[in-house]
N, C-alpha and C positions, 0 to 999 in steps of 0.2 A: 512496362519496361523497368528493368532492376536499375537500371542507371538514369533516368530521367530527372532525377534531382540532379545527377551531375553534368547532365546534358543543360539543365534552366541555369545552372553556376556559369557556363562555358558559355551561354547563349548572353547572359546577361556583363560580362566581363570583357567577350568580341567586340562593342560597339566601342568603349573606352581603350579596349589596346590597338584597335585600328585607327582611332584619332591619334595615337601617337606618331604615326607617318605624317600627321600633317603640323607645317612648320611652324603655324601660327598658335596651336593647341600646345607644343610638345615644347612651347618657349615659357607659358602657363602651368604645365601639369604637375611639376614637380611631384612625379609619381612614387618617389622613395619616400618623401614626406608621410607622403596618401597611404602608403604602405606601412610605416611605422606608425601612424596614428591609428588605422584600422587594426592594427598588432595591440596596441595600449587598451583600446576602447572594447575589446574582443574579449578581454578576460573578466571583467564581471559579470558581460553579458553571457559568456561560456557557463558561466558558473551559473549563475542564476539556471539558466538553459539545463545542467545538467540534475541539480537541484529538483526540478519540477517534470522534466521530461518523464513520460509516465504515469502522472498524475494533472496537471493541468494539459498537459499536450503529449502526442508520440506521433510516431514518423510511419506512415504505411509503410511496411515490407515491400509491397511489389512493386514500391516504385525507388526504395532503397539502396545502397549495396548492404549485405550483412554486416561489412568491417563498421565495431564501435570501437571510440576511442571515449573513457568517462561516460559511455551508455547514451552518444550521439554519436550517427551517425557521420561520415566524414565529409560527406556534402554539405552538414549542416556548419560543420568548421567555415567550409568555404563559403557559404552565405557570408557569413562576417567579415569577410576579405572582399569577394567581388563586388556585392552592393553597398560599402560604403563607399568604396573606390571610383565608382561607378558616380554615384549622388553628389563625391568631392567633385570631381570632374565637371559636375551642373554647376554647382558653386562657383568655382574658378574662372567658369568661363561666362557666367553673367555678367550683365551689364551693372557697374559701380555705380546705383542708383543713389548711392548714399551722399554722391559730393553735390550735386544739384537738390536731395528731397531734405537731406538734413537728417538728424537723428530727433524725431518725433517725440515730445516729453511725452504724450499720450504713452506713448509705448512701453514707455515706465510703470505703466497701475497695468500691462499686461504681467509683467514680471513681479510685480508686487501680490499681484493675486494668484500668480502659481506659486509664492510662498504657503499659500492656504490649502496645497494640493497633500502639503508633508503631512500633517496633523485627518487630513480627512483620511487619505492613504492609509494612514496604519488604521483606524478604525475600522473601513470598508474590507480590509485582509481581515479586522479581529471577527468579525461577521460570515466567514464563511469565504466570500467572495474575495480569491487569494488574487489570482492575474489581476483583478480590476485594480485593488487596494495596491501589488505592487504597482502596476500604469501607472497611478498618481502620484505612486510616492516618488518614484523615477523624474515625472513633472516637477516634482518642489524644487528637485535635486538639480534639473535641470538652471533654473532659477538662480538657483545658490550659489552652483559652480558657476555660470556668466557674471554674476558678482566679485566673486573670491578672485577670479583669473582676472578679471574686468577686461574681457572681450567685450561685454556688451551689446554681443548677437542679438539680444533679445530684441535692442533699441533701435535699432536698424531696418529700415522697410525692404532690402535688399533679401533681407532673411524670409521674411512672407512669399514675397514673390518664390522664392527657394522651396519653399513649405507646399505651394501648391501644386509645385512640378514633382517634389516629391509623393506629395497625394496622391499623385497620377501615375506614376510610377507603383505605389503600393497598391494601388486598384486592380493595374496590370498585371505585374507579378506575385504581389501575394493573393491577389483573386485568383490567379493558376495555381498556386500551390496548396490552397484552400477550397478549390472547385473539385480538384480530378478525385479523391485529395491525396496531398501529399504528407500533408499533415493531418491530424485529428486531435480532436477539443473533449476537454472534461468540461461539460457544460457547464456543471457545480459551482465552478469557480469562475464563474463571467456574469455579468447582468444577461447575456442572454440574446443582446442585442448586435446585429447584423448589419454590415453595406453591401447587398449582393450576397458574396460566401465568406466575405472577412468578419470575422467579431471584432468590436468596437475596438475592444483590449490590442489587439493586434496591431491597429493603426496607429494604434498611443506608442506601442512598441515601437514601431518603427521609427516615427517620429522625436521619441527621444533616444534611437541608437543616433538618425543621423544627425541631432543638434549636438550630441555627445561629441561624435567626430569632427564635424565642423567645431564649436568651441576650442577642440585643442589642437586642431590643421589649424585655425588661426592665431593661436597663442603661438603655437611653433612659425609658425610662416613669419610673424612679423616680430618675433625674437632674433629670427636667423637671418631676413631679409631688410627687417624694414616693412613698411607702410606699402 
C-alpha cells in the first residue's frame, strides 16, 4: 500500500493523542513543548536525512506516497514529529527515579567516554563507512550538548530506564519499517551488522534523535517551569 508509511506515522502518534483525554497524562504532557522541540531537533536530522537519502538509504515506492519535499518523502517529515512526541510522552510520565537513586558519579565516565565517540566518528566516515562514522559522531555530540546545556541527562539512572523502553520501541517500529521494507540500506556504508532487520547504525540513530529531544524538552521544561 502506497500509504502505509503514513498509516505506521498515524498508528504510532494514536496512542499519545488518545492519552491526552486522560486527566492525569494531559496535567504532564505539555504537548506544545513536545511539539516545538520535535520542530528544533527535526532540522539537522531533516538535513542530514536528505543529504544521504539515496545513497546510504531510500524509501520503497510501494509503500510511499510520490509527494517529495527535499527528495523525502512526506511521511518521513512526520516520523520526526510523531515518534519523538510519542518517546517525550515515555519520558514525562516515568517514575522520578532520580530523587531516591541520586545522580550516580559512575555515570559520569558514561559521558566522558562518549567524548571518544567524536574523534573515532570522523575516522570510521573517512573509511568508507559513512552512517556508522556519522552514529558516533552524533554520540560525542550527544555528550557535549548534555554538558554545555548542563541537563545532565546523561547522569541520571532515570534516562536508562528511558533508554530501554525506547529500545523496545525501536525493535518494534523500526523492525517494521525495515522488515516489509519500507526503507532500504546501502550496505557500503554500515559495518553490516543487524538486530533482527534493523542495522546497528539505525539504533544509534534513533537513540540519539530521542536523547536530542529529551535534552532540550528538559532544558525548556525547567527554564519555563521549574524543577
Amino acid at each position: 500500500m502506497k500509504f502505509e508509511y503514513l498509516l505506521f506515522n498515524f498508528v504510532v502518534i494514536a496512542g499519545p493523542v488518545v492519552s491526552q483525554f486522560s486527566r492525569q497524562i494531559k496535567h504532564v504532557s505539555r504537548w506544545r513543548l513536545k511539539l516545538l522541540v520535535s520542530g528544533i531537533v527535526m532540522i539537522p536530522y531533516v538535513i542530514w536525512d536528505a543529504l544521504v537519502a539515496g545513497s546510504h538509504w531510500w524509501f520503497n515506492d510501494a509503500y510511499t506516497l510520490n509527494f517529495r519535499l527535499f527528495g523525502l518523502p512526506i511521511e518521513e517529515w512526520l516520523f520526526f514529529i510523531t515518534v519523538p512526541f510519542g518517546c517525550l510522552l515515555v519520558w514525562e510520565t516515568l517514575p522520578h527515579t532520580d530523587s531516591w537513586l541520586g545522580r550516580l558519579k559512575s555515570l559520569r565516565y558514561v559521558r566522558t567516554s562518549l567524548y571518544t565517540t567524536l574523534p573515532i566518528g570522523v575516522w570510521v566516515f573517512s573509511t568508507g563507512k559513512q552512517y556508522t562514522g556519522l552514529v558516533l559522531f552524533c554520540f560525542g555530540l550527544v555528550a557535549l550538548v548534555d554538558t554545555l546545556l548542563r541537563v545532565d541527562l546523561l547522569l541520571r539512572p532515570k534516562t536508562y530506564l528511558y533508554l530501554v523502553i525506547v529500545s523496545v520501541l525501536i525493535l518494534v517500529f523500526n523492525g517494521y519499517l525495515t522488515a516489509r521494507p519500507v526503507v532500504l540500506y546501502g550496505e557500503a556504508y554500515q559495518v553490516g551488522y543487524r538486530i533482527l532487520t534493523i542495522p546497528l547504525e539505525d539504533i544509534g540513530y534513533g537513540f540519539t534523535l530521542m536523547l536530542f529531544n529529551t535534552m532540550l524538552y528538559e532544558k525548556l521544561r525547567t527554564t519555563r517551569y521549574g524543577k
